[in-house]
C-alpha positions in Angstrom: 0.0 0.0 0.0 2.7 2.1 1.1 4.4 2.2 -2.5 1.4 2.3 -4.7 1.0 5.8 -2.7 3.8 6.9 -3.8 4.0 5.7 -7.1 0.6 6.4 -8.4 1.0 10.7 -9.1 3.8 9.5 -11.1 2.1 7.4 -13.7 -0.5 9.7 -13.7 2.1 12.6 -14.5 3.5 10.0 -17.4 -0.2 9.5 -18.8 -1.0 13.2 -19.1 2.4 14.5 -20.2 2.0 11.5 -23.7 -1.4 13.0 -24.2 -0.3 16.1 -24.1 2.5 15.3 -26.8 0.7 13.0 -29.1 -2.0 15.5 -29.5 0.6 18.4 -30.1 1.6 16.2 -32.9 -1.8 15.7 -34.6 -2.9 19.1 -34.5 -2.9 20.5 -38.0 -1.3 23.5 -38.2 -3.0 26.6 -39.4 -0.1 28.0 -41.1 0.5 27.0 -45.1 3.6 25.3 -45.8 5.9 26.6 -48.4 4.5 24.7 -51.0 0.6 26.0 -50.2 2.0 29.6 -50.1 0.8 31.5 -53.3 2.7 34.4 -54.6 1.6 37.2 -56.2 1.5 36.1 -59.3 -0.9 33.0 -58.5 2.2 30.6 -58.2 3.0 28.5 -56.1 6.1 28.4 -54.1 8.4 25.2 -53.6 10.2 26.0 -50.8 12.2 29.3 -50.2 14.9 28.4 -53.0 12.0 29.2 -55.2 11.3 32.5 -54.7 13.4 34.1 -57.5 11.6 31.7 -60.1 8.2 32.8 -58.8 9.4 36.1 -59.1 10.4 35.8 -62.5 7.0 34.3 -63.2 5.1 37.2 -61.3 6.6 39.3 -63.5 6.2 37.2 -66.8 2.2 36.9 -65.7 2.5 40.4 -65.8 3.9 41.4 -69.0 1.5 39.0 -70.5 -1.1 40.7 -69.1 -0.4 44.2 -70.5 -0.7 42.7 -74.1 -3.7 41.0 -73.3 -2.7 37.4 -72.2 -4.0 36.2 -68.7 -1.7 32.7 -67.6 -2.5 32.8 -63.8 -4.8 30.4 -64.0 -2.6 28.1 -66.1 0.6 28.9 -63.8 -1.9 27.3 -61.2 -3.2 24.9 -63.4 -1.8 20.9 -61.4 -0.7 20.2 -64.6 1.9 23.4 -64.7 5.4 22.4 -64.1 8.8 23.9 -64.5 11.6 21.3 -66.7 14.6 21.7 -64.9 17.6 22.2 -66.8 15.7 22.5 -69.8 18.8 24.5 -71.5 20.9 21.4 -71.5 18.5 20.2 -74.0 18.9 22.4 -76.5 23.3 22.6 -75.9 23.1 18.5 -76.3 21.2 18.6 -79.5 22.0 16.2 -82.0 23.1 18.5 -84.1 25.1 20.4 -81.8 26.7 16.8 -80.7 27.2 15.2 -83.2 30.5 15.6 -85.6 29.9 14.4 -89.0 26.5 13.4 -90.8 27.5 9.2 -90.2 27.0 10.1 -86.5 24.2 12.5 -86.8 22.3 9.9 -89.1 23.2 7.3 -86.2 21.1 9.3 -83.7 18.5 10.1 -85.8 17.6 6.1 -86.7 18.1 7.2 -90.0 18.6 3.6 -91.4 15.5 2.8 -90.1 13.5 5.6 -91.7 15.3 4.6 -94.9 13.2 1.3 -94.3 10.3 2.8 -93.5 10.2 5.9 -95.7 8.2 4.4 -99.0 5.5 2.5 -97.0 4.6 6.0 -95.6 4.5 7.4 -99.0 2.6 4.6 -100.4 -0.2 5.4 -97.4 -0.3 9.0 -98.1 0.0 9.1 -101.6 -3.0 11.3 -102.9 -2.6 13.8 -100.2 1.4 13.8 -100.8 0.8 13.9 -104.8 -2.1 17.0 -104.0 1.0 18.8 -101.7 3.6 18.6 -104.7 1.1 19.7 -106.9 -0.5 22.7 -105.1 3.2 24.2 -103.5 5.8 22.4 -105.9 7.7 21.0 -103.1 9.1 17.1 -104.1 6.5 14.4 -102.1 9.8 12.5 -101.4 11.2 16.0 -99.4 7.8 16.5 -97.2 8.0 12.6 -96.2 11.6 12.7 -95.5 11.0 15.8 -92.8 8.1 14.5 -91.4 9.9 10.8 -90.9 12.8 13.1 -89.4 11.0 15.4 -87.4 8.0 12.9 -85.8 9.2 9.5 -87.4 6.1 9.6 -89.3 3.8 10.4 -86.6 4.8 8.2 -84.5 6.8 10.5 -81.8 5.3 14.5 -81.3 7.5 14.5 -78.4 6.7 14.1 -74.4 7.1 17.8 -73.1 4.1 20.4 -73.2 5.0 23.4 -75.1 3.0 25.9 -72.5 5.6 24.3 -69.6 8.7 24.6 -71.9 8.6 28.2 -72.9 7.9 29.0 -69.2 10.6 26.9 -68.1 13.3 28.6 -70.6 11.7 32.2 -69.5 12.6 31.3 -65.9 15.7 30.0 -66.8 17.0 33.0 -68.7 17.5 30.5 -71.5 17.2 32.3 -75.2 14.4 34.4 -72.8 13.1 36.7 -75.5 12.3 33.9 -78.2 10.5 31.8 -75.3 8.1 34.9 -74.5 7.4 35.2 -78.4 6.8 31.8 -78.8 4.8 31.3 -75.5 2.6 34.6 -76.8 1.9 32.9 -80.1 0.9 29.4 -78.4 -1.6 31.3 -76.2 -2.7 33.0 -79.9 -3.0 29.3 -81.2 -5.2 27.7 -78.3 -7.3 31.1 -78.4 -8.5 30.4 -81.8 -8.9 26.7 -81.9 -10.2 26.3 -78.3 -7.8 24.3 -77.2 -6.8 23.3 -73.9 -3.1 24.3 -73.9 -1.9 21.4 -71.7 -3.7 19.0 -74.3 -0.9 19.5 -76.3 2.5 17.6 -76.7 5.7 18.9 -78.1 9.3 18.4 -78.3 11.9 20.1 -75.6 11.6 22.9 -78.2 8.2 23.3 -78.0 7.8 22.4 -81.0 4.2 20.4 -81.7 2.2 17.9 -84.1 4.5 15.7 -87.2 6.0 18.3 -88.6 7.4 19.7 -85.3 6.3 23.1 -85.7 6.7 25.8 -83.1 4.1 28.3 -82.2 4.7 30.9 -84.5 5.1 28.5 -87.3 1.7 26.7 -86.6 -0.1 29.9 -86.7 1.6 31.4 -89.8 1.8 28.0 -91.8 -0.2 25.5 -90.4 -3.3 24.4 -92.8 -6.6 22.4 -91.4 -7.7 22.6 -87.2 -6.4 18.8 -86.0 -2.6 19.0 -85.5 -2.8 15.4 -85.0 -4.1 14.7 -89.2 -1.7 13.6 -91.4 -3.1 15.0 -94.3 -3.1 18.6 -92.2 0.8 18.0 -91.3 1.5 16.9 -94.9 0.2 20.1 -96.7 1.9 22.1 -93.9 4.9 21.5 -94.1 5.0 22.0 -98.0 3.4 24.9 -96.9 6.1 26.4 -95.3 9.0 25.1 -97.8 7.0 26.6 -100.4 7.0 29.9 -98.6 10.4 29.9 -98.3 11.6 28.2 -101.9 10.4 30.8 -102.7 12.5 33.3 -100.7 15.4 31.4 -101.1 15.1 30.2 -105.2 15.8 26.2 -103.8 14.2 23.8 -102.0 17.7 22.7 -100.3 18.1 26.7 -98.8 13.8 25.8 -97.6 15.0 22.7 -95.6 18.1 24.7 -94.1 15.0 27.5 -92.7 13.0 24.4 -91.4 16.8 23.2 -89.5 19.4 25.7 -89.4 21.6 22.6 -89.8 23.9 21.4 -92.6 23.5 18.1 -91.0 20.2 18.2 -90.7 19.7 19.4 -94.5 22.1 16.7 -95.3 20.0 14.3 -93.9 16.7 15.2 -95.2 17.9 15.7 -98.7 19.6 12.0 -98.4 16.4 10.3 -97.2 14.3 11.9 -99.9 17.0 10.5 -102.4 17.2 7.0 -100.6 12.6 7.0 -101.1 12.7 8.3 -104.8 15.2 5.7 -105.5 13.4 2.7 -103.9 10.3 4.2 -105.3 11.6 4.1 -108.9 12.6 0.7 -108.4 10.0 -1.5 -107.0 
């Protein structure tokens, strides 16, 4: 009896001191954490590291929004997110590292699209033959670009253009371009009613088989499905045309579509390699 008397407050001072804690540590707290915490520009913070970005982004939203664009809801959009390093991208290129065409082909699968190249054609054939007709661009050059460029539809890439052109913005990556091409992709969902994150594109933003960017889908783009062949086909003879024209060759067209040698080179080879294997079977 003597020592339960004594021992008793104690467990009772044990008891309430783990109630006290456990329910200290269940509480919810009625402070946001950093990653709830929206700036002023509707987005949301990371953790304190992110603060410059979001300022960058505040003040993107806002010279967006003096020429008439409103992104806040998309910079809060679940779907918005920034690509980290998205720079490196565009400095590993395969143009950029590869040395000689042999190597540059190598990346590209070209061997493979050499294989694959007149079974496309054969597909498409009236809406190729109606291309060469209507812009006088070779069927045998569109195919080769769009077996290039998408592999014939297959591959329209795995970024969203809307979270690239952000991304380079905020990474002070070729900053001025990105805000140009970012205005002309809000132009291009505006007037097809498109949900911008709908959209896939390459690391360069660039979107549908012919791997356009913004400003070249609303300038030479033909037809409202980005994902139609037949649309992608008269496109890019579209936009070869234009510039055979401003150039007096098709060869000097591809090099506007790639500012590349190799990737000229390429193109022109593959379009040889289908004419050739066309004239023979």
């Amino acid at each position: 009896m003597f020592k339960f008397q004594h021992t008793y407050p104690v467990y009772i001072l044990v008891l309430v001191l783990l109630i006290s804690v456990n329910g200290y540590a269940q509480k919810p707290s009625t402070s946001p954490t950093p990653a709830e915490t929206p700036s002023q520009s509707g987005v949301q913070s990371v953790n304190t590291a992110a603060a410059p970005v979001n300022d960058k982004l505040t003040r993107l939203a806002k010279r967006l929004r003096k020429q008439g664009f409103h992104i806040d809801s998309l910079l809060n959009d679940p779907r918005f997110k920034l690509y980290d390093g998205i720079a490196d991208h565009f400095r590993q290129s395969a143009e950029k590292k590869s040395p000689d065409l042999e190597d540059y082909k190598r990346i590209l699968g070209f061997a493979k699209k050499k294989d694959q190249i007149v079974d496309f054609m054969h597909a498409h054939s009236a809406e190729l033959e109606k291309a060469e007709k209507k812009y006088g661009i070779p069927k045998y050059v569109i195919s080769a670009i769009i077996g290039i460029e998408s592999d014939f539809g297959k591959n329209t890439g795995s970024y969203n253009p809307f979270n690239t052109y952000v991304s380079m913005y905020a990474e002070n990556y070729r900053r001025e371009f990105a805000y140009n091409q970012l205005k002309h992709l809000l132009i291009f969902v505006r007037n097809r009613n498109l949900d911008v994150f709908d959209l896939k594109s390459s690391y360069a933003g660039a979107m549908a088989f012919g791997q356009f960017i913004p400003y070249s889908m609303n300038k030479w783009f033909i037809g409202d499905d980005i994902l139609d062949m037949d649309n992608n086909i008269m496109s890019v003879a579209n936009y070869l045309s234009y510039f055979k024209k401003r150039t007096g060759s098709v060869r000097k067209a591809v090099l506007r579509y790639n500012p590349s040698n190799l990737y000229t080179k390429a193109v022109l080879e593959l379009a040889n390699a289908a004419q050739k294997k066309s004239k023979a079977s």
